[in-house]
Backbone bond lengths (Angstrom), bond angles and torsions (degrees), N, CA, C in turn:
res aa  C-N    CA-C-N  psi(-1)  N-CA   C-N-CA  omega(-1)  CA-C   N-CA-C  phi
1 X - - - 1.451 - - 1.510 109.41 -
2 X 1.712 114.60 128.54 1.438 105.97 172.84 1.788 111.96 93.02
3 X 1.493 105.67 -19.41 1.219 109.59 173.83 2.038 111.62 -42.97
4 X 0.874 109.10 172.83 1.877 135.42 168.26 1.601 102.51 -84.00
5 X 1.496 130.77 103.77 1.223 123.79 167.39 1.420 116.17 -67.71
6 X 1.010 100.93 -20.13 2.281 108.45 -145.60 1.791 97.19 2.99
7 X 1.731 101.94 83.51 1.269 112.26 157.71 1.477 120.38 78.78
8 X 1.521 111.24 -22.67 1.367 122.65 -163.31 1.905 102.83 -101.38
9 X 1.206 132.74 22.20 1.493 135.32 -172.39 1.753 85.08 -86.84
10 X 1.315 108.21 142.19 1.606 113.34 -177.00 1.173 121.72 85.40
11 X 1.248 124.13 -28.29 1.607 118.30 169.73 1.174 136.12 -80.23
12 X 0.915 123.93 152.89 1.576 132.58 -147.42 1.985 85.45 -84.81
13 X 1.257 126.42 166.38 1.046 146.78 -126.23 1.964 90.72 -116.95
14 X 1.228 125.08 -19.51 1.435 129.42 171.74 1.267 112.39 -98.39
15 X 1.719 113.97 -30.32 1.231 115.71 160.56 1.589 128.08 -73.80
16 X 0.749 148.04 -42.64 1.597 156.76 111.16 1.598 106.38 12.13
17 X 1.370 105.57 -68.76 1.842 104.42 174.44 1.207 117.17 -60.35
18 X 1.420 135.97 -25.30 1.203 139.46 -177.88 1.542 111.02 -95.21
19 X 1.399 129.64 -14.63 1.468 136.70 177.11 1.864 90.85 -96.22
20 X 1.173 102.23 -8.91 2.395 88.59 -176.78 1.229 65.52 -105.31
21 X 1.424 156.97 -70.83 1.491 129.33 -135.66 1.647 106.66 -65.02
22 X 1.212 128.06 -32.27 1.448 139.43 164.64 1.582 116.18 -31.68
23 X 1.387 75.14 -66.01 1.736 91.41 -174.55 1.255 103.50 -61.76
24 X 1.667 132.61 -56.02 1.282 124.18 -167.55 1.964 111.18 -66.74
25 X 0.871 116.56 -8.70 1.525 121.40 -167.01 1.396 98.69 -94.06
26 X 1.540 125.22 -35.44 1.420 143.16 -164.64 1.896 93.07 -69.96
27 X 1.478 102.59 -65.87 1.302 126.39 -179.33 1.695 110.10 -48.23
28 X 1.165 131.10 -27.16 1.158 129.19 -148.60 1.846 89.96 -118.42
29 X 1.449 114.46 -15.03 1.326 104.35 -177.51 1.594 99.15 -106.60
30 X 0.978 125.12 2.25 1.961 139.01 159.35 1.204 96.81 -56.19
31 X 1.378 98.87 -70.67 1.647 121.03 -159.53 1.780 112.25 -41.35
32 X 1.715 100.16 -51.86 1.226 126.76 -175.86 1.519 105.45 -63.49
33 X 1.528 122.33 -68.26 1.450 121.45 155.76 1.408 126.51 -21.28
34 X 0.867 117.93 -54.20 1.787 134.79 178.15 1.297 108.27 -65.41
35 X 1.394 123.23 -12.44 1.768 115.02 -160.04 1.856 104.31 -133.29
36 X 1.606 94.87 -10.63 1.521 104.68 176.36 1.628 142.27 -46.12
37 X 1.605 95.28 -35.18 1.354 108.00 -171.48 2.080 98.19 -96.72
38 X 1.678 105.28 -21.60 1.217 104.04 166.37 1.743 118.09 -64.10
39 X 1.053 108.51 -38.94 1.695 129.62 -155.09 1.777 89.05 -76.57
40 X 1.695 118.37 -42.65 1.170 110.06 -176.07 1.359 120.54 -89.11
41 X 1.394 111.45 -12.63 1.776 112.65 154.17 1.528 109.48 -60.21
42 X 1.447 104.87 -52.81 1.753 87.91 -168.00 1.668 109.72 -62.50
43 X 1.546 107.74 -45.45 1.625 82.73 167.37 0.942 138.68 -53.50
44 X 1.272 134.25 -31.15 1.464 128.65 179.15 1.605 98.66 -53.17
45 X 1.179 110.18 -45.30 1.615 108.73 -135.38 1.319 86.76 -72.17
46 X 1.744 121.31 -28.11 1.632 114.78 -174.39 1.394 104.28 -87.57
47 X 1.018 148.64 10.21 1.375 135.92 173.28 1.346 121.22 -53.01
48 X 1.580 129.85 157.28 1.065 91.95 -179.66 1.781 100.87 -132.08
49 X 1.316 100.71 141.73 1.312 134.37 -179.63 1.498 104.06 -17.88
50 X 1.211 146.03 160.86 1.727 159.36 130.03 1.607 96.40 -57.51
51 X 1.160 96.06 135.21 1.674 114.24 146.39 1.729 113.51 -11.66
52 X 1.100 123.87 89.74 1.624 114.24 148.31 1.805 95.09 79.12
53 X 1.655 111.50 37.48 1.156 125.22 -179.03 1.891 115.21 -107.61
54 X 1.022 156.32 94.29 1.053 126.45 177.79 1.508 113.88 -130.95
55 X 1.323 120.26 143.01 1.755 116.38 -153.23 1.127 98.60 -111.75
56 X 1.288 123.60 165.54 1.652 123.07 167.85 1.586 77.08 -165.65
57 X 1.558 84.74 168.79 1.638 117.29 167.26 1.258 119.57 -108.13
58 X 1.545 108.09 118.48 1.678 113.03 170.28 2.158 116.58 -91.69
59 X 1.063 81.25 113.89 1.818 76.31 176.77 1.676 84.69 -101.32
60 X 1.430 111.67 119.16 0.912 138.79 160.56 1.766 129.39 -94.36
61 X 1.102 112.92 146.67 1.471 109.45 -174.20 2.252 110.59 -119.97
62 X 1.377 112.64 107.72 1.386 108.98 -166.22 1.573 102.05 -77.76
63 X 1.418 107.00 -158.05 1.319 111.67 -164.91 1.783 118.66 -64.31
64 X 1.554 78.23 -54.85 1.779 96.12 177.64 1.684 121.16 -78.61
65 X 1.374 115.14 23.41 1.401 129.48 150.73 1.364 88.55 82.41
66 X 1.106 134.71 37.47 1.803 122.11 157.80 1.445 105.00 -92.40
67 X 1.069 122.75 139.92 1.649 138.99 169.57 1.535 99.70 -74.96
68 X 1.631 120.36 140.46 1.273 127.21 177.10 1.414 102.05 -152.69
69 X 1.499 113.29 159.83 1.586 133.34 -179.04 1.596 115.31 -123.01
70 X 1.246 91.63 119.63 1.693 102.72 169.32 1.117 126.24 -143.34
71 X 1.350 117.62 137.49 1.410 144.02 -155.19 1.267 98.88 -65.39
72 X 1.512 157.49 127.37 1.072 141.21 165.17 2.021 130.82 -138.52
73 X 1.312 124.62 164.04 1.412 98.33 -166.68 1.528 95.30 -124.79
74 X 0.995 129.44 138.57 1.521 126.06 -179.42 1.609 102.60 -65.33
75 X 1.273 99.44 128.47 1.848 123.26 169.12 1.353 90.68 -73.06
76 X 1.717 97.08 163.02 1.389 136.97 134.90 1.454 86.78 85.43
77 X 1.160 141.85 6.26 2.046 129.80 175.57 1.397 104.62 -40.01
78 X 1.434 95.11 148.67 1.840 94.97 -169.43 1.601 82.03 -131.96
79 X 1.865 112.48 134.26 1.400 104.16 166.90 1.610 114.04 -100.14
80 X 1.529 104.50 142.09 1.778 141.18 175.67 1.256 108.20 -104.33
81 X 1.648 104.88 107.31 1.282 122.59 159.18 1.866 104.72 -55.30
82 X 1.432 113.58 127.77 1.241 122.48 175.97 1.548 106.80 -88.25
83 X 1.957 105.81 138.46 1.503 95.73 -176.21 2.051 123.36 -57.88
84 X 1.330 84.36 142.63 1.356 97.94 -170.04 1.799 115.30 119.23
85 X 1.243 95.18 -42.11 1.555 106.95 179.84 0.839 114.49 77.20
86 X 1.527 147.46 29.94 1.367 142.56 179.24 2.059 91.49 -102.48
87 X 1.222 111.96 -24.44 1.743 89.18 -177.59 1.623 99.97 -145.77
88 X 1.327 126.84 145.88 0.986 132.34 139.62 1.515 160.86 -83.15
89 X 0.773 136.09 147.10 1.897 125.56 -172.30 1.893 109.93 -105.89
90 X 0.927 111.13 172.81 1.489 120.37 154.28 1.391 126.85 -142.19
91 X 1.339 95.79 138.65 1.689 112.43 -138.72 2.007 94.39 -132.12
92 X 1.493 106.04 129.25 1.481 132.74 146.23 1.206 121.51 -107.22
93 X 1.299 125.49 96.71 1.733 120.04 156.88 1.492 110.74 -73.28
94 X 1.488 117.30 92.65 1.249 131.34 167.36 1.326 117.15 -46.17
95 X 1.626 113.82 -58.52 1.496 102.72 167.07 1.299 143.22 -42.80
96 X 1.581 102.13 -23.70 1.571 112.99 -173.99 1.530 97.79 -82.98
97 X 1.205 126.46 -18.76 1.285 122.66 -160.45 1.521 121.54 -128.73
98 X 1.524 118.04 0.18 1.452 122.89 175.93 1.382 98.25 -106.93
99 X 1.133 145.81 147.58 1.459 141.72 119.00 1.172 112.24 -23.31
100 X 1.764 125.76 139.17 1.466 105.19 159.70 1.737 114.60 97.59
101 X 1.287 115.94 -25.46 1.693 119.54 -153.85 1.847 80.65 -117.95
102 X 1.058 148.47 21.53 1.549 132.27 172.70 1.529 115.72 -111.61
103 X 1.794 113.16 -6.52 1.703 120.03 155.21 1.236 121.36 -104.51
104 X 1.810 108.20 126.17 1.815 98.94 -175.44 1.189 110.51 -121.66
105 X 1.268 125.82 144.77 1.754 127.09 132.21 1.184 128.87 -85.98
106 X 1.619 116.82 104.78 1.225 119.96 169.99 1.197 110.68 -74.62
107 X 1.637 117.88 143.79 1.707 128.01 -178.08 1.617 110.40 -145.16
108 X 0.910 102.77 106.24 1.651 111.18 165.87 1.772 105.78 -70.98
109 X 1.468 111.64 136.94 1.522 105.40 163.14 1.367 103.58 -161.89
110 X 1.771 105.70 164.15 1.542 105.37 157.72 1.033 100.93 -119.37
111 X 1.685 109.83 141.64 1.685 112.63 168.86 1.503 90.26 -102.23
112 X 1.649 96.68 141.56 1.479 125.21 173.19 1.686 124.30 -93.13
113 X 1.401 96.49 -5.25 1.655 90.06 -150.89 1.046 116.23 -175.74
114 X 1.325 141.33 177.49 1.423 122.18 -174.41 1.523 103.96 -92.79
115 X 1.883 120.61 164.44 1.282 149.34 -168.83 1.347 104.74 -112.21
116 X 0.695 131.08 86.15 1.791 130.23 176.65 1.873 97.89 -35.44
117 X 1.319 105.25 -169.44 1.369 123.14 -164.59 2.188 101.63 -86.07
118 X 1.235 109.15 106.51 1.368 116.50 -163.45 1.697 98.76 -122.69
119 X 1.476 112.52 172.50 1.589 117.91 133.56 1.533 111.57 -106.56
120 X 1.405 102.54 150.79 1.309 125.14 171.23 1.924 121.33 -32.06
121 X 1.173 134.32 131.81 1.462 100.60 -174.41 1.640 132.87 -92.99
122 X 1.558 94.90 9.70 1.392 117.38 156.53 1.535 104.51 179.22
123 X 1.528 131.68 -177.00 1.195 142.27 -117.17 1.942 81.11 -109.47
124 X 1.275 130.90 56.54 1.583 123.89 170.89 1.562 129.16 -92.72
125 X 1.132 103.02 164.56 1.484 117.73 -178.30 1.849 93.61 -94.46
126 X 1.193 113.05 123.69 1.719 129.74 161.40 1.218 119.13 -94.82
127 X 1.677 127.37 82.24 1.395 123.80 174.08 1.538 92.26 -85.53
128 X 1.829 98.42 135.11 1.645 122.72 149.73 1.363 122.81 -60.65
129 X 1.600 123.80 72.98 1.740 111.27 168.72 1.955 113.55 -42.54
130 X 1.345 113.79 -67.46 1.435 114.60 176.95 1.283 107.78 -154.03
131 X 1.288 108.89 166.70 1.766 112.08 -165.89 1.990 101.60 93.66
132 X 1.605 72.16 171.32 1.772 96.57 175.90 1.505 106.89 -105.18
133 X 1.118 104.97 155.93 1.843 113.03 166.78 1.739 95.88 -146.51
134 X 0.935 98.83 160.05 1.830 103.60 147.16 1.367 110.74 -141.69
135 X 1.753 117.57 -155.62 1.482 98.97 -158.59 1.687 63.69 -171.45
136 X 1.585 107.26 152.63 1.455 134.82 171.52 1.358 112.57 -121.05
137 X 1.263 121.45 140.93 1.461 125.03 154.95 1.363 115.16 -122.32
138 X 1.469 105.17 173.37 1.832 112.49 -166.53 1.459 82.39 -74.99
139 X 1.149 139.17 -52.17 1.354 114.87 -148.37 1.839 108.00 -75.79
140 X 1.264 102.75 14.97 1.459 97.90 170.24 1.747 124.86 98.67
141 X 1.435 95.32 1.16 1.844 105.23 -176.13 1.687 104.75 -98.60
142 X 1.423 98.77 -173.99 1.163 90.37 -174.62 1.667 102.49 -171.88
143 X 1.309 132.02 159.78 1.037 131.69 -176.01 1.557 122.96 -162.61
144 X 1.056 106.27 109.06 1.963 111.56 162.95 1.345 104.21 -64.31
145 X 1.753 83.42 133.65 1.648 108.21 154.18 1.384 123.79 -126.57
146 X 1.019 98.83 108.71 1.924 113.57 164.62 0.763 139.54 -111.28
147 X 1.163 140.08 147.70 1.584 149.26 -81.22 1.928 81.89 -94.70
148 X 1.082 114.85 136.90 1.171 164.54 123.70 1.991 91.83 115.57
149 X 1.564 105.42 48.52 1.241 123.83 168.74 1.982 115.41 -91.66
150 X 0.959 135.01 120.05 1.431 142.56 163.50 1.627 143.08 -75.11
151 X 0.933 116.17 132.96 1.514 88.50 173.67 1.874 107.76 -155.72
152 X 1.137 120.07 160.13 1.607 115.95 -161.64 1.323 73.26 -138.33
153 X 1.712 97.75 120.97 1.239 127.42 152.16 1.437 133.97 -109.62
154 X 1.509 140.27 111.82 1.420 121.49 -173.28 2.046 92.09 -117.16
155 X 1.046 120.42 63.38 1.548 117.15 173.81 1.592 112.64 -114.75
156 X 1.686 110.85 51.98 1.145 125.86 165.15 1.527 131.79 -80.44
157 X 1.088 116.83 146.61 1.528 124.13 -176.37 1.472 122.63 -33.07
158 X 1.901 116.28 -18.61 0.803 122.90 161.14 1.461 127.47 -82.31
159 X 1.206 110.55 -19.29 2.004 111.67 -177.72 1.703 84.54 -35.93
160 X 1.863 81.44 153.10 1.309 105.09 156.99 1.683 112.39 -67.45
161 X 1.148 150.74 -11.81 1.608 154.20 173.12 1.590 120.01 -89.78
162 X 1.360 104.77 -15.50 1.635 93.65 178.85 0.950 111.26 -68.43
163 X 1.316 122.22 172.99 1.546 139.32 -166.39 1.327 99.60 -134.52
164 X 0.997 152.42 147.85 1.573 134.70 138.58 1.428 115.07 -69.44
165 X 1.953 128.13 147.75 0.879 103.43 172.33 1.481 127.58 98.43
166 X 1.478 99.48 -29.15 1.572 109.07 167.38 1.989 108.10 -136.64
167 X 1.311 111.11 -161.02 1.214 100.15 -153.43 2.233 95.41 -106.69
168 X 1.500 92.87 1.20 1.484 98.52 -173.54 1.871 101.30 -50.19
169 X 1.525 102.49 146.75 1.384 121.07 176.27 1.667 96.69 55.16
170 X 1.250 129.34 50.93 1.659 119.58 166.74 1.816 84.37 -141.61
171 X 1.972 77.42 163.30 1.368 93.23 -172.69 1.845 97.36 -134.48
172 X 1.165 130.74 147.61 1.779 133.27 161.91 1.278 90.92 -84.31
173 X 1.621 107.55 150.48 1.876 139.57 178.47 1.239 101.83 -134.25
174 X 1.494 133.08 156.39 1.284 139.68 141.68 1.393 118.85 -166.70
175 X 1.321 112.85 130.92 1.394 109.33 -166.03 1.561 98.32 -76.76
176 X 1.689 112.81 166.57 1.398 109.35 171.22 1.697 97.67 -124.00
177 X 1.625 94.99 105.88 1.994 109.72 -157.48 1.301 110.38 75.13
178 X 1.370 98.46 -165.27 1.736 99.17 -170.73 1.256 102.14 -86.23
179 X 1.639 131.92 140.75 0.844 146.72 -167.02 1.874 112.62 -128.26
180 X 1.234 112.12 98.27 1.315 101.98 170.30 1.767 141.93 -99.42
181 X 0.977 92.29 125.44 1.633 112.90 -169.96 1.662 131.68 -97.75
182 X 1.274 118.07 143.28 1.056 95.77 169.56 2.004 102.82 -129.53
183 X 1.097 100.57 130.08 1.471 108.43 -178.91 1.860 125.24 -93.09
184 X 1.112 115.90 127.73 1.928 124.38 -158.09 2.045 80.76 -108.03
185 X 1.069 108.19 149.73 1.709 108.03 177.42 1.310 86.11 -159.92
186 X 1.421 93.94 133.76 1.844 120.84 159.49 0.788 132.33 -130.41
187 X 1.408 125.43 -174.16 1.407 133.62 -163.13 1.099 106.08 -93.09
188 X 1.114 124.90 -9.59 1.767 137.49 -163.14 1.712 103.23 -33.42
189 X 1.041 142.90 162.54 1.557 133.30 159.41 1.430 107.07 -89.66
190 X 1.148 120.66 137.10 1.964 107.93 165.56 1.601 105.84 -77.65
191 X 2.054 75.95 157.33 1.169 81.23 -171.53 1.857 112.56 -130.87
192 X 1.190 117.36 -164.29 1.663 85.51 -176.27 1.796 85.83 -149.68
193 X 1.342 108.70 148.57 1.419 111.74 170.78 1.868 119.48 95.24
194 X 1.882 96.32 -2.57 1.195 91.89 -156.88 1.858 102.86 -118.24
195 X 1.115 140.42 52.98 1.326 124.92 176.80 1.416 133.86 -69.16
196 X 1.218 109.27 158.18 1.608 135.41 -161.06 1.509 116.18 56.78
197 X 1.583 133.70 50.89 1.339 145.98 -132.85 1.698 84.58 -89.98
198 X 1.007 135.94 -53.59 1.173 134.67 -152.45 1.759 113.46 -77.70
């Protein structure tokens, strides 16, 4: 007596099981919907790499000051037998080999929220510890990064393309939740015209 029908008061007791199995199947494909575009970030982010493969993102800045994104894989890996010799790695010392990449600022942060339309505040590497971010460019692309996603940006106030005043050499950010990061910054000079440099 007094029970909750939701619709089901009067029905016979097989019918009832088959109107909750409804509901629970209905409920469970919400759930699934709602968690999809999460479920396919984390896969990406766990995939696992090719042999002597490693990707990052270049937001690059071209002549005429539009911000752009490209997918890119670090050149030149050299493989190192590890002592013992049972396994090897593959290895870039960037510093030895970029101009620019041998002074750092290390920065721990969480982004909370979205970044309106900025430049970069010098020429850094953005590794994703955990969380989502994405990132905008003028020319209209756009890209999530999750967690153990990268990306090298040099679209600072110094590029040769900024403008003051307009949106040339800037990019929009916003994490989706808290997003934690840790940010590498150098001295590198920006540069313009040149993607996937590394």
């Amino acid at each position: 007596a007094g029970a909750l029908c939701l619709g089901l008061c009067g029905a016979s007791n097989d019918e009832a099981f088959i109107a909750n199995q409804a509901l629970a199947v209905g409920a469970a494909a919400s759930a699934a919907a709602s968690t999809s575009v999460t479920g396919a970030l984390s896969s990406a982010s766990q995939a696992v790499p090719a042999d002597g493969s490693i990707s990052y993102v270049h937001m690059w800045v071209s002549e005429d000051g539009e911000s752009h994104l490209k997918d890119c894989v670090v050149k030149n890996m050299t493989v190192k037998t590890l002592p013992g010799g049972r396994s090897a790695q593959y290895v870039r010392n960037l510093a030895d080999s970029i101009e620019g990449l041998n002074t750092t600022n290390v920065i721990i942060t969480q982004m909370l929220g979205p970044n309106p339309w900025h430049h970069c505040p010098q020429s850094q590497f953005v590794l994703t510890l955990s969380g989502t971010w994405f990132v905008n460019t003028t020319d209209g692309d756009q890209r999530y990064l999750p967690a153990g996603a990268w990306i090298f940006q040099d679209d600072t106030i110094d590029n040769p393309a900024a403008k003051p005043g307009t949106r040339r050499a800037m990019h929009y950010s916003e994490a989706a939740g808290p997003c934690n990061q840790m940010v590498l910054q150098w001295r590198r000079a920006p540069e313009v015209g040149h993607p996937c440099p590394f």
